[in-house]
PDB file of N, H, CA, C and O in Angstrom:
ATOM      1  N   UNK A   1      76.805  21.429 123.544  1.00  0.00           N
ATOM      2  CA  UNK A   1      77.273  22.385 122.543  1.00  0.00           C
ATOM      3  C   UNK A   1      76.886  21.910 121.138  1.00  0.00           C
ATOM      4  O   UNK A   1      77.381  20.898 120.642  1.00  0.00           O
ATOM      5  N   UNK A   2      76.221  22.475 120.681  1.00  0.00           N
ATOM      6  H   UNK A   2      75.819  23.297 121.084  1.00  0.00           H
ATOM      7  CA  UNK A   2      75.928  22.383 118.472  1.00  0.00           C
ATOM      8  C   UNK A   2      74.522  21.875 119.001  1.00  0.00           C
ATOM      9  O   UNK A   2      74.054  21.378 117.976  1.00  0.00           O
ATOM     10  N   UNK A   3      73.710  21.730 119.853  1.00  0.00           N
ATOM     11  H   UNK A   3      74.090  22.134 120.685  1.00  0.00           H
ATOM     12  CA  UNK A   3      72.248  21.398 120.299  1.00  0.00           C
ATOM     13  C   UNK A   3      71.373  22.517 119.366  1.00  0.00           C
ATOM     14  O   UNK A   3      70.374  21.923 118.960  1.00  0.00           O
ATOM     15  N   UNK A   4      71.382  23.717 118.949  1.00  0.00           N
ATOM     16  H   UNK A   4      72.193  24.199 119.279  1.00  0.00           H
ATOM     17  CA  UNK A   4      70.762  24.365 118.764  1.00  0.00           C
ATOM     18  C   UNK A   4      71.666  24.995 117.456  1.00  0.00           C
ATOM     19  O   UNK A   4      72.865  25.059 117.728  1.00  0.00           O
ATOM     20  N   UNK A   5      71.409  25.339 116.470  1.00  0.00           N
ATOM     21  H   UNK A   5      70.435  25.288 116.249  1.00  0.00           H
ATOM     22  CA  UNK A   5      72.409  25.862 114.934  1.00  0.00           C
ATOM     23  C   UNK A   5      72.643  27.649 115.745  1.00  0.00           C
ATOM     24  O   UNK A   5      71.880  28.347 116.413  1.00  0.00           O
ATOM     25  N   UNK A   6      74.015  27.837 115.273  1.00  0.00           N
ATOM     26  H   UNK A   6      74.635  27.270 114.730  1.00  0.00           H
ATOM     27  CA  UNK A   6      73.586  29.184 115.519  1.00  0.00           C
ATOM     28  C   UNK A   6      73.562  29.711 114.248  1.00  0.00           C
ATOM     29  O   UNK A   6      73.848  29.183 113.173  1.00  0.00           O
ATOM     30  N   UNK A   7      73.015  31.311 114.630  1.00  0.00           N
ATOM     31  H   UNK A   7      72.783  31.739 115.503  1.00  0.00           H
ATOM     32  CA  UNK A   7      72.032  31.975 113.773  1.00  0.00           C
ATOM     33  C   UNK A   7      73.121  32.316 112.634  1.00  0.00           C
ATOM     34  O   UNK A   7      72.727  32.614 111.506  1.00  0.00           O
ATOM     35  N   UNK A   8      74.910  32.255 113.037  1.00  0.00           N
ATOM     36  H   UNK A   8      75.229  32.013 113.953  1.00  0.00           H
ATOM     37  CA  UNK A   8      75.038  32.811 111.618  1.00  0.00           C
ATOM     38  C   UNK A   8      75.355  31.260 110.602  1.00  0.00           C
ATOM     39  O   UNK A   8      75.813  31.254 109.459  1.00  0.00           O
ATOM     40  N   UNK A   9      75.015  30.231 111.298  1.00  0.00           N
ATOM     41  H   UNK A   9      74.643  30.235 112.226  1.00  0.00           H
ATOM     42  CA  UNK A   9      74.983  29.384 110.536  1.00  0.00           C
ATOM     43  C   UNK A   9      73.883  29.229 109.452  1.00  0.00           C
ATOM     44  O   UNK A   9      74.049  28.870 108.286  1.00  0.00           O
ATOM     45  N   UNK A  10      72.361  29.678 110.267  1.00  0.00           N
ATOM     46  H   UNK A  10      72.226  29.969 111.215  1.00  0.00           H
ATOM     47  CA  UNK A  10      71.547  29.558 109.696  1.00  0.00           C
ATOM     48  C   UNK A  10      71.610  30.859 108.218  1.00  0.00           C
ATOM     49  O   UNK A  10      71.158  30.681 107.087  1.00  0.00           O
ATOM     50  N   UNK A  11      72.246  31.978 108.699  1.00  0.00           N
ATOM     51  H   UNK A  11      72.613  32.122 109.618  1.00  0.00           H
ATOM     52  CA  UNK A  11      72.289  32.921 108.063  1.00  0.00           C
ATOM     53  C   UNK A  11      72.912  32.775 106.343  1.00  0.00           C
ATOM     54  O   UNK A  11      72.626  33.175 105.214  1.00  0.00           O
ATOM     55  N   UNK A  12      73.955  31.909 107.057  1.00  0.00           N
ATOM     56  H   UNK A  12      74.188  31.585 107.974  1.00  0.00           H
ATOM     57  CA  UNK A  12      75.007  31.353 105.451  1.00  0.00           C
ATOM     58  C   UNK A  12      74.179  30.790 105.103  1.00  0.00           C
ATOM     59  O   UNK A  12      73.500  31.450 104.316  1.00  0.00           O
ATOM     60  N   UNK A  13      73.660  29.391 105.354  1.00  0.00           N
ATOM     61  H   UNK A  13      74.212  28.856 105.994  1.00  0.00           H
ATOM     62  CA  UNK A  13      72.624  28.907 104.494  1.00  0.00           C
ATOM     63  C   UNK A  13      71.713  29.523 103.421  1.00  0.00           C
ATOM     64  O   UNK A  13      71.640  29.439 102.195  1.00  0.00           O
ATOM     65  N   UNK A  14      70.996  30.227 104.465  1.00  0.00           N
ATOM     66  H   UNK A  14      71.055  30.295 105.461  1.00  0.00           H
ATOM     67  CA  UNK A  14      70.267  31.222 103.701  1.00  0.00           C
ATOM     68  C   UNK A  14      70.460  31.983 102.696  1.00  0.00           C
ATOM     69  O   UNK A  14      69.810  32.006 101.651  1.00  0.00           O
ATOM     70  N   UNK A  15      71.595  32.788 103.073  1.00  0.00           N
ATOM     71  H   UNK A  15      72.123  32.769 103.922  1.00  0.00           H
ATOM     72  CA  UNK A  15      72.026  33.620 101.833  1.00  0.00           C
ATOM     73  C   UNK A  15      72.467  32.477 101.052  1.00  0.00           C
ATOM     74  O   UNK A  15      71.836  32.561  99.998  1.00  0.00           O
ATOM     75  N   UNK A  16      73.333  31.294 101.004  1.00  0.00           N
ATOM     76  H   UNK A  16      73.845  31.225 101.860  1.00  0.00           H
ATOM     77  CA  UNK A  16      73.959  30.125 100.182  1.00  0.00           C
ATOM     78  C   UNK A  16      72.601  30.042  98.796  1.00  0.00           C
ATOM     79  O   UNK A  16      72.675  30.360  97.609  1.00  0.00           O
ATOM     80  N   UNK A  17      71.630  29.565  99.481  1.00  0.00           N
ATOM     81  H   UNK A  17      71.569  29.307 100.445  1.00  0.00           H
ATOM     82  CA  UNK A  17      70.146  29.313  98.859  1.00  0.00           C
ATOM     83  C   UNK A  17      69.420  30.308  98.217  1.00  0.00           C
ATOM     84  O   UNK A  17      68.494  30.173  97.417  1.00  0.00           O
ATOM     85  N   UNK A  18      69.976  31.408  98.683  1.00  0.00           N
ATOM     86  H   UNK A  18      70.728  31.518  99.333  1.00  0.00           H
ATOM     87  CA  UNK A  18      69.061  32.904  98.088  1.00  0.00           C
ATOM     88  C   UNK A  18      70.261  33.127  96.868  1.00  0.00           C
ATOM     89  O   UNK A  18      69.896  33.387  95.722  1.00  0.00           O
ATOM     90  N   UNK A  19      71.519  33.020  97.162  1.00  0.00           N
ATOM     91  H   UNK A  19      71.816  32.808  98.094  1.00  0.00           H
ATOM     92  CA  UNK A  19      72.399  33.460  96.039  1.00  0.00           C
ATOM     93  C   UNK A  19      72.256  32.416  95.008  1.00  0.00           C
ATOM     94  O   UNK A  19      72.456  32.826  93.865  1.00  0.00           O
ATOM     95  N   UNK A  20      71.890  30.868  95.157  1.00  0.00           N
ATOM     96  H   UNK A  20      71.728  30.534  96.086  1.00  0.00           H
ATOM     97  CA  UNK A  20      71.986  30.010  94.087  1.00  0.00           C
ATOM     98  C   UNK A  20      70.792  30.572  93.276  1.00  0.00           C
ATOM     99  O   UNK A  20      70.988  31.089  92.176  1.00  0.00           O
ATOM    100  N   UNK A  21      69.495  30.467  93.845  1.00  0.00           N
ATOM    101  H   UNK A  21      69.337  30.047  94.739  1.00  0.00           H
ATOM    102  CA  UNK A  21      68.289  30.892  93.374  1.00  0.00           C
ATOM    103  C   UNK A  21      67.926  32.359  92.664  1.00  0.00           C
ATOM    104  O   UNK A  21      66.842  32.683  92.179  1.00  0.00           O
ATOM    105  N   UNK A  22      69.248  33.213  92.753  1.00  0.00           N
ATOM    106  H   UNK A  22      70.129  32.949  93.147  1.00  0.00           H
ATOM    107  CA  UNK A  22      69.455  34.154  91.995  1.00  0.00           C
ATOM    108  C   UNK A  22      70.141  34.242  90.900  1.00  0.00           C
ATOM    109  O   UNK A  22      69.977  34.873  89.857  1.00  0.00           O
ATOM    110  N   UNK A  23      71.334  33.161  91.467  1.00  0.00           N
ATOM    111  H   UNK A  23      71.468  32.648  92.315  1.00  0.00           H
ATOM    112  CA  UNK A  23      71.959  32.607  89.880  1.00  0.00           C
ATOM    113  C   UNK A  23      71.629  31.810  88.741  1.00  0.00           C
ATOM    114  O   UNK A  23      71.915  31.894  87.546  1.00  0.00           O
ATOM    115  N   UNK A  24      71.001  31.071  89.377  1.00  0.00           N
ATOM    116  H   UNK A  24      70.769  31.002  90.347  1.00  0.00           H
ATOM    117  CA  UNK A  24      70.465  30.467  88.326  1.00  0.00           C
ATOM    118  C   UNK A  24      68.871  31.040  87.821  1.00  0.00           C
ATOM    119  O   UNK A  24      68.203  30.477  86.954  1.00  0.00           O
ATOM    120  N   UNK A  25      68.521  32.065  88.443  1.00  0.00           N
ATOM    121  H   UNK A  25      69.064  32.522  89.147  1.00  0.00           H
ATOM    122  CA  UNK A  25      67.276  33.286  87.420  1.00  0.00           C
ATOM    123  C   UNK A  25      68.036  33.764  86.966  1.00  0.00           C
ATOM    124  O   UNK A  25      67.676  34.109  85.840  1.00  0.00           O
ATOM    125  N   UNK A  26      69.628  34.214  87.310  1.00  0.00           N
ATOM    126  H   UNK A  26      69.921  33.933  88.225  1.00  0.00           H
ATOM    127  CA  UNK A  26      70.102  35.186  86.053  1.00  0.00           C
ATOM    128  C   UNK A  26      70.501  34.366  84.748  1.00  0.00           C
ATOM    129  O   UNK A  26      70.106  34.682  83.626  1.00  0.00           O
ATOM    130  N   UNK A  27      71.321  33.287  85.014  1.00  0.00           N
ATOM    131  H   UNK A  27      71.642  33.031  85.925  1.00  0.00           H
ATOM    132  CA  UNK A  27      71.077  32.117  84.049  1.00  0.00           C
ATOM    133  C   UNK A  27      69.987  31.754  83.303  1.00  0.00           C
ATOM    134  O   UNK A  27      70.162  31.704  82.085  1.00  0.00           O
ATOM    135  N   UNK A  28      68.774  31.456  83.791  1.00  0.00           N
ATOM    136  H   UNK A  28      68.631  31.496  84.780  1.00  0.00           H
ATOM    137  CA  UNK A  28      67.573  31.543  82.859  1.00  0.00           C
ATOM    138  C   UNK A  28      66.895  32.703  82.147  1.00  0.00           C
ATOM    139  O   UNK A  28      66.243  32.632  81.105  1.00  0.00           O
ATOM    140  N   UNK A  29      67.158  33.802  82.888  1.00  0.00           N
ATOM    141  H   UNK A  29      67.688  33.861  83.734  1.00  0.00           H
ATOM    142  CA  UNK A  29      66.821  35.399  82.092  1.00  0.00           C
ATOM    143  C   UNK A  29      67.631  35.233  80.896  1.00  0.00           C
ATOM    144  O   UNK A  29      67.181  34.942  79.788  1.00  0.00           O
ATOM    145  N   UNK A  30      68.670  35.403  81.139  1.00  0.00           N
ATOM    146  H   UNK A  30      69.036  35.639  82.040  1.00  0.00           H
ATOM    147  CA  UNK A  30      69.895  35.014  79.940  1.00  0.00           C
ATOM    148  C   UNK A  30      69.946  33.968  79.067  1.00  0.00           C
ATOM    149  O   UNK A  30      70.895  33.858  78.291  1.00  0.00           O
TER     150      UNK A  30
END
């Protein structure tokens, strides 16, 4: 069991990394 990530783990990550990388462009736009 935990051998393989599951997908909505991978999913949070993702969005985690897509939302920082949006905050901080809105931070630098600004």
């Amino acid at each position: 069991d935990g051998d393989i990530p599951e997908p909505a783990t991978f999913l949070l990550l993702f969005a985690g990394l897509t939302g920082l990388a949006a905050f901080r462009k809105k931070l630098g736009t600004r």
